[in-house]
N, C-alpha and C positions, 0 to 999 in steps of 0.2 A: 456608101449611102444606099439605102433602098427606102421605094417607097409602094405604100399599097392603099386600098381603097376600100370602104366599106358603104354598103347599104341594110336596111332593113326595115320591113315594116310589119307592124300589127293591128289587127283588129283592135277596137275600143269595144268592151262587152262589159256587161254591171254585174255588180258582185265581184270585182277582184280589184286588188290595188293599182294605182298607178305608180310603177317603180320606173324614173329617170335618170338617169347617168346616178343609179346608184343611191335616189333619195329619195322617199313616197311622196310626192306631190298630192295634194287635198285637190278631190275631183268625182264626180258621181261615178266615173269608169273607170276600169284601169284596160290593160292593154294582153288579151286575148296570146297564150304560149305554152307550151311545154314546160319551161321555166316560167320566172316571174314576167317575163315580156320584152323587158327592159331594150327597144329599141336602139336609143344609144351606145349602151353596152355591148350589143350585139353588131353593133356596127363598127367600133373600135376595133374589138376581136378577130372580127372580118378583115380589115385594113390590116392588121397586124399579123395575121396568119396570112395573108396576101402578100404583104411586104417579103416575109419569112419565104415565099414559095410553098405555104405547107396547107393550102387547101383551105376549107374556109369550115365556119364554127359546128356547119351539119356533118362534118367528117369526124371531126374533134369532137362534140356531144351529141348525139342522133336522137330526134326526139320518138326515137321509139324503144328507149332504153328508161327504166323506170328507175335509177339512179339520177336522172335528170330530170323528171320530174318535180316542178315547182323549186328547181333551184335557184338559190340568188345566180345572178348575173355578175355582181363583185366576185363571186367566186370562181368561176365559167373568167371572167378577165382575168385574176392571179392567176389563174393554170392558163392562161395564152399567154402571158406573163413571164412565167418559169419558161414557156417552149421559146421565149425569144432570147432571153438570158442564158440557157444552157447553149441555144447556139453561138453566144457571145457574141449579143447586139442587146443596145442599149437603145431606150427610147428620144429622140430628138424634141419632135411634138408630136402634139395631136391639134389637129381641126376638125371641128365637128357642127353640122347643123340637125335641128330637129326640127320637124315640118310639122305643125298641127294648127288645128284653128283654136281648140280652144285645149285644155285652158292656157291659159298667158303663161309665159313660160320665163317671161325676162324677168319676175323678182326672184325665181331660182338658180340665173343662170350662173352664180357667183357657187353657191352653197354646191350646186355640179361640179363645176371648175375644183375646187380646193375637194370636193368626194374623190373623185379621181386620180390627183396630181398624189393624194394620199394613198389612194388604191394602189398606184404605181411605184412610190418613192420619188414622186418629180417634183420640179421647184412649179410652183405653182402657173406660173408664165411659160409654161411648156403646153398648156392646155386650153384651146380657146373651143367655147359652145358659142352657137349664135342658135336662135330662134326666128322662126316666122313663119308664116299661116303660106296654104295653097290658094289664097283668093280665091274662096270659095269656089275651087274647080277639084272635079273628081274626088274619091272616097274620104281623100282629106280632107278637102273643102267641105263634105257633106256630114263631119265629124263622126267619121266611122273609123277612120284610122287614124296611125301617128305613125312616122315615117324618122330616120335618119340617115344623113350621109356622114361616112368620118375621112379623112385622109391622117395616113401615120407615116413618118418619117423614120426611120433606123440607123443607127449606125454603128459600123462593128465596133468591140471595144479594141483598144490598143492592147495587146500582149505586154506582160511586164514581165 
């Protein structure tokens, strides 16, 4: 079993969408990247090349590579995806929170859950998001950013 950790955050800047755990949430901002932003996803990735030992997502896609460039975030996951499976480890769960004040984030937190557990192949109760605001304290609080932490869980597959 191994497990690993992720964080990330981004800026909130107008004119770009807001992409979370893989769904555009309706919002006047989205979230300021190299890729789509995608917070959560980025923090997944992290936990799981964490987990892996194999470095975390700036090693894997370098935003100063213009192949990276405005790419999704689902896809940046399936290629961290392929590197945990080719080392033969299999996803256990995921835990994930996303930090923002606005917008609400609890009527999407279901339609994230099942993006992902699809993203991956997992049965959907392998993947829990939770939501909630920084109590209006620092860049979060002052809705300039959106933040997430993930924890992932691994474990080798059985040889057959």
């Amino acid at each position: 079993m191994r497990v690993g950790i992720g964080y990330d955050i981004h800026r909130l800047v107008s004119r770009r969408r807001l992409m979370i755990g893989g769904i555009e949430i309706p919002y006047i901002k989205g979230l300021e990247g190299h890729s789509d932003g995608d917070v959560l996803l980025h923090a997944i990735c992290d936990a799981i090349l964490g987990a892996l030992g194999e470095g975390d997502i700036g090693q894997h896609f370098p935003d100063d590579q213009a192949l990276y460039k405005d790419i999704s975030s689902e896809k940046l996951l399936k290629k961290v995806f392929l590197i945990a499976t080719a080392r033969n480890f299999q996803i256990e769960n995921i835990d994930a929170i996303v930090v923002a004040e606005q917008p609400r984030l609890s009527p999407f937190k279901e339609k994230i859950e099942i993006k992902i557990s699809q993203t991956l192949g997992l049965r959907k109760n392998r993947v829990n998001v939770k939501a909630t605001t920084n109590e209006g304290l620092g860049s979060i609080g002052r809705e300039e950013a959106i933040a997430s932490y993930a924890v992932v869980s691994l474990k080798k597959k059985k040889k057959r």
